[in-house]
VOBA-1610 file (N, C-alpha, C; in pm, whole numbers, padded with zeros to 5 digits, always signed):
BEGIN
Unk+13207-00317-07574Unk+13210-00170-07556Unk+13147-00104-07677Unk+13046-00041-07687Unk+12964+00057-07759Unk+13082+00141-07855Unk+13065+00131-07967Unk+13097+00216-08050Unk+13105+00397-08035Unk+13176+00481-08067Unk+13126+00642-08045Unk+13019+00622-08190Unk+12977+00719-08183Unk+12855+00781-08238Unk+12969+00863-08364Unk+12858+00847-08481Unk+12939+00898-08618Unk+12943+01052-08644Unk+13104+01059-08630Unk+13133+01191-08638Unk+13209+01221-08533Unk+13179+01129-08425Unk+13182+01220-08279Unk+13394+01165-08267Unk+13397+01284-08202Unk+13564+01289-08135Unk+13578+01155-08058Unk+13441+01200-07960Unk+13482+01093-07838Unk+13598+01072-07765Unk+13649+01182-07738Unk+13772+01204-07667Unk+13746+01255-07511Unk+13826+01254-07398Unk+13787+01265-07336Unk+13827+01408-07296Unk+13757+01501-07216Unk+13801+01639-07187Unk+13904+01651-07141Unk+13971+01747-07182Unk+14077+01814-07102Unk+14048+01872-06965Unk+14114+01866-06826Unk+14126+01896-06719Unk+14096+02049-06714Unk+14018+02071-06659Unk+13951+02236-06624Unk+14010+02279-06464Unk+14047+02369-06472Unk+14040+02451-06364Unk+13930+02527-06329Unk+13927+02621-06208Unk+13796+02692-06186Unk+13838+02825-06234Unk+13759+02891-06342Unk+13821+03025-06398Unk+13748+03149-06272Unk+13846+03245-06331Unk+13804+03353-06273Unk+13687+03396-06307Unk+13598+03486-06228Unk+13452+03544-06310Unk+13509+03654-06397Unk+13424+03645-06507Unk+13427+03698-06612Unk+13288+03766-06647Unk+13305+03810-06795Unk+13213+03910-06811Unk+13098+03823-06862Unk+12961+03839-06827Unk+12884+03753-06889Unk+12832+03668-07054Unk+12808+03575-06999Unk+12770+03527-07159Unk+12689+03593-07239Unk+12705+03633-07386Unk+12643+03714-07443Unk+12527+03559-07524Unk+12425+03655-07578Unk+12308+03616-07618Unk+12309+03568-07808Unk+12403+03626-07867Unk+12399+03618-08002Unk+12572+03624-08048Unk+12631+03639-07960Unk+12788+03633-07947Unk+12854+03743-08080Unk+12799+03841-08120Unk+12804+03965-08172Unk+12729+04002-08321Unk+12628+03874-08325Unk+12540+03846-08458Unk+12411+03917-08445Unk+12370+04013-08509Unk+12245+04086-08518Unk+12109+03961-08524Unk+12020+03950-08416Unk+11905+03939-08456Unk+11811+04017-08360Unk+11701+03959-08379Unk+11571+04055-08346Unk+11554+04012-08196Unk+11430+04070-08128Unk+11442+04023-07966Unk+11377+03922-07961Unk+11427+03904-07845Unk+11350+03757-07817Unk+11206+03775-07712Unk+11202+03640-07732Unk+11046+03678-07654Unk+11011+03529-07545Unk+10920+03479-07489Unk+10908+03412-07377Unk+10868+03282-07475Unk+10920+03157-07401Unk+10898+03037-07474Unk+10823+02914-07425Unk+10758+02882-07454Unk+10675+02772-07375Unk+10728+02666-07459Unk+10747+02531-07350Unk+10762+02392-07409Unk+10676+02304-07348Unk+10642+02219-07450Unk+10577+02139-07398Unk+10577+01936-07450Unk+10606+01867-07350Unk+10671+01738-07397Unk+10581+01618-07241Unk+10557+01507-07339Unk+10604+01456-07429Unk+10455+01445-07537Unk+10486+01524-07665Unk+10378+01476-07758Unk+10414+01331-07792Unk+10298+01225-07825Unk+10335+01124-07845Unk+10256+01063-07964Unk+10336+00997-08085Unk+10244+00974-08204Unk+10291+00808-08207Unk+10159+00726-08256Unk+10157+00597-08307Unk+10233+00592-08400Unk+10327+00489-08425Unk+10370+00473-08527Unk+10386+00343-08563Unk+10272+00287-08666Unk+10280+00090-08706Unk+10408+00074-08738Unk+10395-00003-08637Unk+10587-00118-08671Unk+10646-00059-08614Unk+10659+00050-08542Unk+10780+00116-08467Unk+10791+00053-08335Unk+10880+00026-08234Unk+10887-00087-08117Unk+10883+00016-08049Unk+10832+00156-08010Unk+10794+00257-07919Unk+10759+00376-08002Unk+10658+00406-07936Unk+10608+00547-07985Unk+10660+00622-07992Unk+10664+00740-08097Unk+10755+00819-08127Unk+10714+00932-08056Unk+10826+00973-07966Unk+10766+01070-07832Unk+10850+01202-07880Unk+10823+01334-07850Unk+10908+01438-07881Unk+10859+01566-07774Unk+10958+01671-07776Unk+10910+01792-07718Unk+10906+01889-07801Unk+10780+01983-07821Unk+10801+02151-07863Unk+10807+02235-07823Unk+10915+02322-07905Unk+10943+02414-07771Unk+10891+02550-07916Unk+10759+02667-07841Unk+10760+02814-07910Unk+10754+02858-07884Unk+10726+03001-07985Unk+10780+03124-07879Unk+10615+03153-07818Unk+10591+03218-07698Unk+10448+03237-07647Unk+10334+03317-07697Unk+10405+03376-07846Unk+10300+03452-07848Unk+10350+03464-08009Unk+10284+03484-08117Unk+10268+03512-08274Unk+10210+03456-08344Unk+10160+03424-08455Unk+10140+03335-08531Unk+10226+03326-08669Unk+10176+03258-08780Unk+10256+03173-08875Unk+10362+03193-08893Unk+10411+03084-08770Unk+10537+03065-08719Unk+10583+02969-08816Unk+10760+03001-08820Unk+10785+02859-08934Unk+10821+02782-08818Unk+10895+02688-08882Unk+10897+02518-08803Unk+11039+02459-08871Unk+11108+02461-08723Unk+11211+02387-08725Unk+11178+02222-08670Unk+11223+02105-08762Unk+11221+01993-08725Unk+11396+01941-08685Unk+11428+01942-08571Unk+11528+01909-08525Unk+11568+01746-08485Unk+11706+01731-08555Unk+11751+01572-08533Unk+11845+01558-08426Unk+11844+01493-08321Unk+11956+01521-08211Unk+12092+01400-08305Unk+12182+01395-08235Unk+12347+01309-08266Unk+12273+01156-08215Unk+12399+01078-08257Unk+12408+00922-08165Unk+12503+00956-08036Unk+12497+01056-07979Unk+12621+01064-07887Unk+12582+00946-07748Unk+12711+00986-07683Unk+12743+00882-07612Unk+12666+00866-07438Unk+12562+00996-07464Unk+12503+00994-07304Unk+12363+00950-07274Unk+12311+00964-07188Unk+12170+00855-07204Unk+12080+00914-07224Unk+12069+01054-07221Unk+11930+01154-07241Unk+11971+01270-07317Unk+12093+01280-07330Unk+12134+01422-07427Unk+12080+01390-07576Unk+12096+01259-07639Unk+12075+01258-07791Unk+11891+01193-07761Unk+11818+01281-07747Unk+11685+01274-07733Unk+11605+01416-07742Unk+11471+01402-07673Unk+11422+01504-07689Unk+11471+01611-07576Unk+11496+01510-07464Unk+11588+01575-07391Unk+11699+01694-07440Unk+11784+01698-07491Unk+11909+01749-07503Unk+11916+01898-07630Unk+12004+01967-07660Unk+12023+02032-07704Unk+11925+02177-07695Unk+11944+02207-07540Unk+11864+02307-07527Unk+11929+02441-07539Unk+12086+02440-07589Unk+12149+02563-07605Unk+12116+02644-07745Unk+12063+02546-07813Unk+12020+02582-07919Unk+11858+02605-07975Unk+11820+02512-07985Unk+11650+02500-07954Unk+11596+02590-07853Unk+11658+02634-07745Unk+11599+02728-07659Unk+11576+02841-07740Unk+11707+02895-07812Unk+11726+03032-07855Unk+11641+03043-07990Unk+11631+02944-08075Unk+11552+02955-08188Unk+11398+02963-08179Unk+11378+02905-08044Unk+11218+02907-07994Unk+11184+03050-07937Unk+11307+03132-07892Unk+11294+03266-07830Unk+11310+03376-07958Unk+11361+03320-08059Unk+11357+03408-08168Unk+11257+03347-08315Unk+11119+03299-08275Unk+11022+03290-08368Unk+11039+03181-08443Unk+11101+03051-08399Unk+11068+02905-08491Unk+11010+02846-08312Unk+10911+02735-08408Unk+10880+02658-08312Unk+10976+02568-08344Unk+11007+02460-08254Unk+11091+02384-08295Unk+11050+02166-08237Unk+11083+02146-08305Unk+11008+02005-08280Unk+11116+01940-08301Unk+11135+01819-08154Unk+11241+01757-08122Unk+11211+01617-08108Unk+11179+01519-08200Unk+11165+01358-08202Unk+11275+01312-08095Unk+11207+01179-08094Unk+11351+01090-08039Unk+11341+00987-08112Unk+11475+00969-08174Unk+11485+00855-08232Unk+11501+00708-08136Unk+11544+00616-08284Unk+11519+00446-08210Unk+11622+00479-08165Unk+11737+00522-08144Unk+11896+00483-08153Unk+11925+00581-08022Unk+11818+00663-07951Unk+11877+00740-07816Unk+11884+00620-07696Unk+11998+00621-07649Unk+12033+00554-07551Unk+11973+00519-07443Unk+11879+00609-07418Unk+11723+00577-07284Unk+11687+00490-07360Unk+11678+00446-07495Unk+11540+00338-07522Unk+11636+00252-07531Unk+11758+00207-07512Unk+11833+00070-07500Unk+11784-00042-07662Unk+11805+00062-07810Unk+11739-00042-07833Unk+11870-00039-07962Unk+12011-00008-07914Unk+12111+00011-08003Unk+12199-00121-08026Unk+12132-00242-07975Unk+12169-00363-08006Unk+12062-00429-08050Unk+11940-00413-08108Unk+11826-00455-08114Unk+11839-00523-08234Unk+11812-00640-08291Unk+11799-00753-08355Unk+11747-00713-08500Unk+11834-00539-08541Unk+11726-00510-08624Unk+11844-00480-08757Unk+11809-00465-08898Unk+11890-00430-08990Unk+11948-00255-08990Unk+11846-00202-08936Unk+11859-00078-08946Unk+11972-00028-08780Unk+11965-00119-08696Unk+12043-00057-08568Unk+12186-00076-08627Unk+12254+00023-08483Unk+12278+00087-08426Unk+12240+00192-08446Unk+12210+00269-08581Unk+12218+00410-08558Unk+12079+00415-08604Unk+12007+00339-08704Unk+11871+00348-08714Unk+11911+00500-08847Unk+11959+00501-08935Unk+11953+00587-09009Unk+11798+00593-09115Unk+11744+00463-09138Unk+11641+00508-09233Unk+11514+00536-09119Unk+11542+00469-09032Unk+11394+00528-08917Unk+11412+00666-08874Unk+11556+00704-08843Unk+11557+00844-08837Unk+11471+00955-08955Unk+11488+00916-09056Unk+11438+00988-09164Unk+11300+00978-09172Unk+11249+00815-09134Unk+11105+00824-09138Unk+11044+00899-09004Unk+11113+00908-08914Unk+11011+00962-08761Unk+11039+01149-08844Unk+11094+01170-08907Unk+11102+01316-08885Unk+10974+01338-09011Unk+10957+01251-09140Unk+10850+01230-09200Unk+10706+01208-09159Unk+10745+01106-09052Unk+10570+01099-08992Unk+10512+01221-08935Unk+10679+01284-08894Unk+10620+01411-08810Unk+10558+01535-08895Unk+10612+01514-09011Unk+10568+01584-09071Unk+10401+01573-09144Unk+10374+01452-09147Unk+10275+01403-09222Unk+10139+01434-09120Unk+10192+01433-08963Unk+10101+01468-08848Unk+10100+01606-08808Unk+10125+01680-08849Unk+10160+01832-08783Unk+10006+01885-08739Unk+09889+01805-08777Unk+09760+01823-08738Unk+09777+01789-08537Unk+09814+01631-08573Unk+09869+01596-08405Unk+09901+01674-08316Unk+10052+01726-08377Unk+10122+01783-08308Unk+10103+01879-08271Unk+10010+01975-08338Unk+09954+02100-08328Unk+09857+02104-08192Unk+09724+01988-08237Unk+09643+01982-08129Unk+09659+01925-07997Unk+09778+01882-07974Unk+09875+01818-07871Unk+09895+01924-07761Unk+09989+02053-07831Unk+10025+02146-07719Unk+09910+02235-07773Unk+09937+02297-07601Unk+09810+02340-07541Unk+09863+02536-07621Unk+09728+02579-07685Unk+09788+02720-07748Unk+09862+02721-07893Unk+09874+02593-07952Unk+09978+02569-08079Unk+09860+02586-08168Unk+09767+02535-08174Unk+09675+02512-08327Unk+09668+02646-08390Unk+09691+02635-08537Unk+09676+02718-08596Unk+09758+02826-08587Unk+09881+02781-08554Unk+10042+02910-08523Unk+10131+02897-08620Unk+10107+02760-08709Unk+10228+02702-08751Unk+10180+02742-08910Unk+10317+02794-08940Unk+10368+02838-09091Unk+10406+02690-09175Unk+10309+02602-09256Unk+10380+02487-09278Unk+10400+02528-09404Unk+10434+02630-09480Unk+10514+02664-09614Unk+10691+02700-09590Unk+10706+02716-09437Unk+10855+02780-09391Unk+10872+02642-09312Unk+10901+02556-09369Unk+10954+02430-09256Unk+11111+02425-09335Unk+11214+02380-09222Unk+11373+02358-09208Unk+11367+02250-09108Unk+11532+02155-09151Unk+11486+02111-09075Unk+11644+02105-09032Unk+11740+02072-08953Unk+11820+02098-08853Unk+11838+01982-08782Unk+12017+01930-08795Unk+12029+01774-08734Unk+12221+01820-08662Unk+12228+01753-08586Unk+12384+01746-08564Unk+12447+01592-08544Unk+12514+01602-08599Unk+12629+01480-08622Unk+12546+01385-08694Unk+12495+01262-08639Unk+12411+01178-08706Unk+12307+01237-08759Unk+12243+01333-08652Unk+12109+01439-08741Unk+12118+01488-08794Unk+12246+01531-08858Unk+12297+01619-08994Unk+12271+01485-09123Unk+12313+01369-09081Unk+12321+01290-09195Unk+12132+01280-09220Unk+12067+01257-09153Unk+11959+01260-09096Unk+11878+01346-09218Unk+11896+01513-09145Unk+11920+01614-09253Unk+11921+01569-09397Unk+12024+01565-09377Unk+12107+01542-09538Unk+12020+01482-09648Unk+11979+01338-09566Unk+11892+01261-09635Unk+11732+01318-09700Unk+11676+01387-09633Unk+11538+01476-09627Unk+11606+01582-09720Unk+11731+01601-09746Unk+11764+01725-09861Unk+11800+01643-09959Unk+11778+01544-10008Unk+11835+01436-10129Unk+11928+01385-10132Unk+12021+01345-09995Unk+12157+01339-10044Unk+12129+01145-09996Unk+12202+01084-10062Unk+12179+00951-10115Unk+12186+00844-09960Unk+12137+00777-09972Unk+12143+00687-09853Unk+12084+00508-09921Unk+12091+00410-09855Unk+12060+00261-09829Unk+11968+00221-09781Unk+11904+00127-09816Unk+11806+00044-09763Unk+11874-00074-09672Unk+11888+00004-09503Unk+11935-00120-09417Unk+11930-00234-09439Unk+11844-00320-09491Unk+11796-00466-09551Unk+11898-00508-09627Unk+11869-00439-09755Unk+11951-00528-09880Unk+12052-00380-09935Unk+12059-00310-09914Unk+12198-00202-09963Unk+12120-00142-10077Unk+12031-00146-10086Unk+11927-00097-10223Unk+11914+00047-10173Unk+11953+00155-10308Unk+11926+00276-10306Unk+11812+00313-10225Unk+11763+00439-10173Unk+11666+00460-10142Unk+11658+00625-10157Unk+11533+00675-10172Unk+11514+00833-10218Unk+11395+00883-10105Unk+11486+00958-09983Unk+11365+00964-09917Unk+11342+01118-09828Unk+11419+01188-09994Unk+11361+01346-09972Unk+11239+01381-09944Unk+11274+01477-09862Unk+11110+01539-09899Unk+11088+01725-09926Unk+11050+01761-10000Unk+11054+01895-10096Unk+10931+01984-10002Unk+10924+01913-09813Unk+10809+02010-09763Unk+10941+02088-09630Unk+11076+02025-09704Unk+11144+02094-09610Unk+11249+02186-09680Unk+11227+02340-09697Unk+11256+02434-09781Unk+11432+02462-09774Unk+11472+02453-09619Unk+11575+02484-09574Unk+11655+02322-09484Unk+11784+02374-09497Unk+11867+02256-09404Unk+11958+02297-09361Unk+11984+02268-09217Unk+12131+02304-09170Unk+12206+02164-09133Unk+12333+02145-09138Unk+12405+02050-09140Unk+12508+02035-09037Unk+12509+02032-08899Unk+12630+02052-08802Unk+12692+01943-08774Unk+12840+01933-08835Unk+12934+01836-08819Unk+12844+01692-08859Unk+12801+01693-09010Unk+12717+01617-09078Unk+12873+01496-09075Unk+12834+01331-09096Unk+12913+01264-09183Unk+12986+01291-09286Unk+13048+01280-09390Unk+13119+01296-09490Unk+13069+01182-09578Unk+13106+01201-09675Unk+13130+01073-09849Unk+13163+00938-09738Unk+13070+00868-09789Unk+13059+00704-09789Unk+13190+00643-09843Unk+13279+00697-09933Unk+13380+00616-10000Unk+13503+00614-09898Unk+13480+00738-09817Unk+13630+00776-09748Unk+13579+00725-09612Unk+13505+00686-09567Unk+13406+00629-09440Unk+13528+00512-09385Unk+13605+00556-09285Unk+13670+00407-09260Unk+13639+00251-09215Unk+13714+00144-09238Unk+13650-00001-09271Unk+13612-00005-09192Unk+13636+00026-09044Unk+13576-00042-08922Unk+13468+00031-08893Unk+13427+00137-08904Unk+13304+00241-08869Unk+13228+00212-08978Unk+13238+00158-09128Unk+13145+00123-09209Unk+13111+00028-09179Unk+13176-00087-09114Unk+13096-00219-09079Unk+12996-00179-08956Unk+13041-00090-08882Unk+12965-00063-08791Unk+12839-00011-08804Unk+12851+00082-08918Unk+12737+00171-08980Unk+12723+00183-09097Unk+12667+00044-09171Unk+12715+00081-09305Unk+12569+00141-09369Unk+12485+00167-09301Unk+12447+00306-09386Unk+12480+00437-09414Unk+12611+00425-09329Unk+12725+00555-09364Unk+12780+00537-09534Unk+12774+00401-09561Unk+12862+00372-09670Unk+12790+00406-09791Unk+12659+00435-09802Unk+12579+00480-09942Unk+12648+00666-09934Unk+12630+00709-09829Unk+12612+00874-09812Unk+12703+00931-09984Unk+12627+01065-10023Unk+12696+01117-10122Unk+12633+01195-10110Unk+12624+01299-10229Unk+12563+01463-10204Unk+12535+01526-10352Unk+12581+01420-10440Unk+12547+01488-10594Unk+12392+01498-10599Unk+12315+01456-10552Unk+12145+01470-10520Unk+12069+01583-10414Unk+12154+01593-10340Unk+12135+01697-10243Unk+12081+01813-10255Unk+12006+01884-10316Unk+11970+02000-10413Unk+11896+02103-10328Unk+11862+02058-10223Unk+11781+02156-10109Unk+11854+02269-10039Unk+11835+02419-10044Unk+11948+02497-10024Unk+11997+02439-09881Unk+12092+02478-09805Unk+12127+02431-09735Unk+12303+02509-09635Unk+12289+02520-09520Unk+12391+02553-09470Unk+12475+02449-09399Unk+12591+02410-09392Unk+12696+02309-09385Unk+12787+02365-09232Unk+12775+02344-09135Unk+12855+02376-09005Unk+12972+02296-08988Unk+13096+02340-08965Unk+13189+02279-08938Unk+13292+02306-08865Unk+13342+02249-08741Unk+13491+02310-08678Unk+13577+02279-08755Unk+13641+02336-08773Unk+13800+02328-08807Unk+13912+02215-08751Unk+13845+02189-08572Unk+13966+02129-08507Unk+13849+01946-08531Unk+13753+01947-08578Unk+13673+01863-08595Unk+13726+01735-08673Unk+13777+01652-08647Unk+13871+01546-08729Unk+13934+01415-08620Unk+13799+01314-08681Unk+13924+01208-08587Unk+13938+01063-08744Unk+14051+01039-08683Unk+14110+00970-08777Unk+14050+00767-08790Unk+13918+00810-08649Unk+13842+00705-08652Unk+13765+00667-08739Unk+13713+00789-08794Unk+13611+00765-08908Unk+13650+00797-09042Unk+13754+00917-09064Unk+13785+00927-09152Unk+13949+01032-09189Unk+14032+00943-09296Unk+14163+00974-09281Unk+14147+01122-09320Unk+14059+01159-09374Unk+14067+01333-09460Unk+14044+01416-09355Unk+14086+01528-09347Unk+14053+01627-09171Unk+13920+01681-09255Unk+13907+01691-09390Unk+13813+01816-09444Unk+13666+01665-09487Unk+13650+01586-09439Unk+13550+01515-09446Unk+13385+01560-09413Unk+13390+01637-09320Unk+13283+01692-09279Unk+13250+01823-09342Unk+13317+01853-09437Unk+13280+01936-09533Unk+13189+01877-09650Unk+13214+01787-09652Unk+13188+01713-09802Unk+12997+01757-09852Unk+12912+01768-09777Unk+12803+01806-09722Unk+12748+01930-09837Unk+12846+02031-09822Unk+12895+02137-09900Unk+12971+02148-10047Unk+13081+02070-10015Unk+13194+02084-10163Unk+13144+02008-10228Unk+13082+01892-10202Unk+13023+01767-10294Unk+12900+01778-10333Unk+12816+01851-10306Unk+12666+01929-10326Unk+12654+02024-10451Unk+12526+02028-10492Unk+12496+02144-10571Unk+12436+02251-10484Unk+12485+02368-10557Unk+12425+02501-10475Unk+12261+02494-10510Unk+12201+02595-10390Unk+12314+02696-10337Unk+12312+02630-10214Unk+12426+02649-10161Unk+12483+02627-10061Unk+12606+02700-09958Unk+12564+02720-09808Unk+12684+02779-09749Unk+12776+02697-09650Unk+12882+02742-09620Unk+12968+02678-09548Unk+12991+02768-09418Unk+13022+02701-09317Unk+13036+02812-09164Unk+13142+02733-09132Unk+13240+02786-09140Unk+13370+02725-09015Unk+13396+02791-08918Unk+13398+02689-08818Unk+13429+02749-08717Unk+13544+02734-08611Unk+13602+02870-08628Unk+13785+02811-08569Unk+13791+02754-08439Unk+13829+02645-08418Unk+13881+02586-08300Unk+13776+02503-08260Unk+13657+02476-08309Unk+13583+02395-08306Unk+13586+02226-08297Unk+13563+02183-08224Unk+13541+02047-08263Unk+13431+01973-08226Unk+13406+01868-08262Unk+13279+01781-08257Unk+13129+01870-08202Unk+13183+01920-08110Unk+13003+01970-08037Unk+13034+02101-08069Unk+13078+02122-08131Unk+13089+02322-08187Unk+13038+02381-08069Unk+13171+02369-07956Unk+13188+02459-07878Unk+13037+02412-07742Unk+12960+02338-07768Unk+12847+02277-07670Unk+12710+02282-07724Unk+12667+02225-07855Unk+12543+02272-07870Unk+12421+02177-07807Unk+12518+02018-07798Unk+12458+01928-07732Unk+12382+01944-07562Unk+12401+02031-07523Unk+12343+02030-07383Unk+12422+02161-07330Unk+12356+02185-07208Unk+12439+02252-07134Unk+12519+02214-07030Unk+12651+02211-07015Unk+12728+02142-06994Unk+12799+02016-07007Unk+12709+02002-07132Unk+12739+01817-07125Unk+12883+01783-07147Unk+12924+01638-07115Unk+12996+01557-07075Unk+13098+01535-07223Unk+13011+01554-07336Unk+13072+01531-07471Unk+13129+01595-07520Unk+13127+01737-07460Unk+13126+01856-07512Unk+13311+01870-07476Unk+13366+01814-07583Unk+13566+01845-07562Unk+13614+01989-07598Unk+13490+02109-07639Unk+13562+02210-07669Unk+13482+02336-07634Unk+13400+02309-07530Unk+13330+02412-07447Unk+13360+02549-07501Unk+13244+02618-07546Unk+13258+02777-07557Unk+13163+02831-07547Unk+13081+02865-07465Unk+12922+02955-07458Unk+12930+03039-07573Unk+13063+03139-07542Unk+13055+03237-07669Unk+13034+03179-07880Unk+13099+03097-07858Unk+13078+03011-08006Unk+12947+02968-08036Unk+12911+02925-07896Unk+12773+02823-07925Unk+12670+02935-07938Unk+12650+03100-07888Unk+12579+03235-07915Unk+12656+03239-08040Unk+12731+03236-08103Unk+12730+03327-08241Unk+12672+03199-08346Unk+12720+03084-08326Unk+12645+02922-08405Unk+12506+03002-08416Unk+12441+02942-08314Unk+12281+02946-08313Unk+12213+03078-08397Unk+12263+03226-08336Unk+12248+03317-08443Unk+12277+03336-08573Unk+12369+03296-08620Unk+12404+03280-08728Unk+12312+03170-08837Unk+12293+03068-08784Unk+12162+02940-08849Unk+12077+03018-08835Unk+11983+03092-08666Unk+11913+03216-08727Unk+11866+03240-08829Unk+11958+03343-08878Unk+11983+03449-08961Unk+12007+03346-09048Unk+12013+03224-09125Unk+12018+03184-09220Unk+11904+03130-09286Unk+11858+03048-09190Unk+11701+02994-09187Unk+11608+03136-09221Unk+11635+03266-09111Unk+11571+03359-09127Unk+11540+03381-09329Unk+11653+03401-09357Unk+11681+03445-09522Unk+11650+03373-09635Unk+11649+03204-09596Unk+11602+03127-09651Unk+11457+03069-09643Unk+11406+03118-09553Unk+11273+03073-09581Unk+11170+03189-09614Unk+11248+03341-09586Unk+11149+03452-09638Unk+11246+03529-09726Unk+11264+03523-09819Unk+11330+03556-09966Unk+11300+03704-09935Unk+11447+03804-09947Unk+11427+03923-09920Unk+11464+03961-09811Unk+11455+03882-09658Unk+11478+03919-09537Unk+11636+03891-09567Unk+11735+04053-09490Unk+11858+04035-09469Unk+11948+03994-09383Unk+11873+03924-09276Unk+11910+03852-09175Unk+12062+03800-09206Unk+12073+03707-09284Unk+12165+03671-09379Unk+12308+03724-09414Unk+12290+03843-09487Unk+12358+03921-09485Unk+12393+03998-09437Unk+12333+04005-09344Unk+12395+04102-09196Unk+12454+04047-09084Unk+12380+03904-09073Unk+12489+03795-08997Unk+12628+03772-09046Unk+12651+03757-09186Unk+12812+03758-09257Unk+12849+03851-09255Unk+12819+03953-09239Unk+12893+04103-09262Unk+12956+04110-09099Unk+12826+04117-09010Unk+12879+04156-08846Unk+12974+04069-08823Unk+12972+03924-08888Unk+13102+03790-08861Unk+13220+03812-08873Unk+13226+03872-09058Unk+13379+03954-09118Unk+13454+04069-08983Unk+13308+04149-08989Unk+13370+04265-08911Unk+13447+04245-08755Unk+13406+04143-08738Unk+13467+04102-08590Unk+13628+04127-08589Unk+13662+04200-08489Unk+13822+04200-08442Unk+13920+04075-08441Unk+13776+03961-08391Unk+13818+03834-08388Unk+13772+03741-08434Unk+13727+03701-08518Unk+13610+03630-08630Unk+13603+03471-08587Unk+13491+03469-08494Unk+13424+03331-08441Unk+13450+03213-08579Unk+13452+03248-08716Unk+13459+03149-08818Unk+13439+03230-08909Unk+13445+03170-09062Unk+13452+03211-09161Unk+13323+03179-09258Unk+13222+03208-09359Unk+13173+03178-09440Unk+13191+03172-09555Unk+13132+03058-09641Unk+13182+03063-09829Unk+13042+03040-09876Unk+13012+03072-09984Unk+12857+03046-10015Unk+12897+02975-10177Unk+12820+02915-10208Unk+12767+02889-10399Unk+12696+02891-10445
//
């Protein structure tokens, strides 16, 4: 039986009834941003990659019309379904960032469950943590490709405003591309495999500290077991539920903070109350993983990264600060922020 995926609850849903209709889902869940506009995607771009046992295939999704656009490079989870942790999946989010002015570029890693290759004879499987880091590098190293790939992209892309954006395993993913310490699958040998062309990072329900990593999930993944964050130096925002804690991976409930508290600034923190593992559904729409369903959470999440990315990659824009302010002011405050 397959392991859950690091980080993940992996619990099974609670029993739903059919609710009454209600008032519709809001778009930014009470977070100021700008309008949106029409989005074209287009998949599958596909890049060579020597030594890789399949081409590294991805979708982009932008908005239809602007130019020097920045660029979100997005990492999907190891979750547990066969097309959600791919280029496939996480369109609750990626939709909305492509409708509000990032293009966004969605790899698939070795470790998504369509490519069956999470038993593969390799040092780096199950989760494939250092190939993760390199496919989001090559992607970067090709953005000529990728550009002349989709049809209308050349010459749109802002490559001084690149972020890059991971959840659960793609947070560690993340993490790594922001300095924070990782292993050489092979022999346990350090490895440094930042890269300083990605200005911004967001972190959703990232891993925690390698030391507190429990025995059986480190044998499982022991490139979980290098993770730390005293290197981490890339500004960076840290996502976290509150109800987010299984005692599979790690005995501390505040583990998935570590991202944040164990980091040098600057850095912010987003909690989010009642949250767990898929913060409310960012993995898909409707998906199967998703133990704490909230449309409304998953509109104020996405705006809120927004408005963070917004502030961090154009110094001056208050996106930022007007996303934390409208958050406080809420009657009912979707989560809390801390900054350093």
């Amino acid at each position: 039986m397959s392991q859950p995926g690091p980080g993940s609850n992996h619990a099974p849903p609670a029993a739903r009834t059919s609710p009454e209709s209600g008032p519709p889902f809001s778009e930014a869940g009470g977070i100021p941003v700008d309008a949106a506009t029409p989005v074209t995607t287009f998949s599958p771009v596909v890049l060579e990659v020597p030594g890789r046992p399949v081409d590294l295939r991805m979708k982009v999704s932008a908005p239809a019309t602007g130019d020097n656009l920045p660029v979100i490079l997005f990492s999907h989870g190891h979750g547990p379904s066969n097309f959600v942790s791919s280029l496939h999946g996480y369109g609750p989010v990626v939709d909305f960032w492509a409708a509000h002015g990032f293009v966004v570029i969605q790899p698939t890693h070795l470790d998504a469950m369509m490519l069956g290759l999470r038993e593969a004879d390799d040092p780096d499987a199950p989760a494939y943590a250092r190939s993760r880091v390199e496919d989001m590098r090559h992607v970067l190293d090709h953005l000529d490709q990728v550009e002349a790939a989709v049809p209308g992209l050349a010459g749109r892309l802002d490559r001084s405003r690149i972020a890059a954006v991971g959840h659960s395993m793609g947070g560690h993913t993340v993490g790594v591309l922001a300095g924070q310490s990782t292993a050489d699958p092979a022999d346990g040998s350090d490895l440094d495999l930042s890269d300083d062309r990605v200005k911004a990072a967001v972190l959703l329900a990232a891993p925690g500290h390698g030391e507190d990593l429990a025995p059986a999930v480190a044998e499982h993944y022991p490139a979980l077991k290098a993770t730390a964050f005293h290197g981490m130096t890339t500004p960076a925002l840290v996502v976290v539920g509150d109800k987010d804690w299984n005692a599979h991976f790690s005995q501390r409930r505040d583990w998935h903070c570590d991202a944040y508290s164990r980091s040098p600034g600057p850095k912010s923190l987003l909690t989010l109350f009642g949250a767990e593992h898929g913060l409310g559904g960012i993995s898909s729409y409707d998906a199967k993983e998703t133990t704490d369903e909230n449309p409304e959470r998953v509109a104020a999440l996405r705006a809120l990264v927004w408005a963070y990315l917004r502030s961090a990659l154009y110094p001056g824009d208050r996106a930022w600060a007007d996303a934390t302010a409208a958050l406080a002011a809420m009657a009912t405050p979707v989560g809390a922020v801390e900054s350093k």
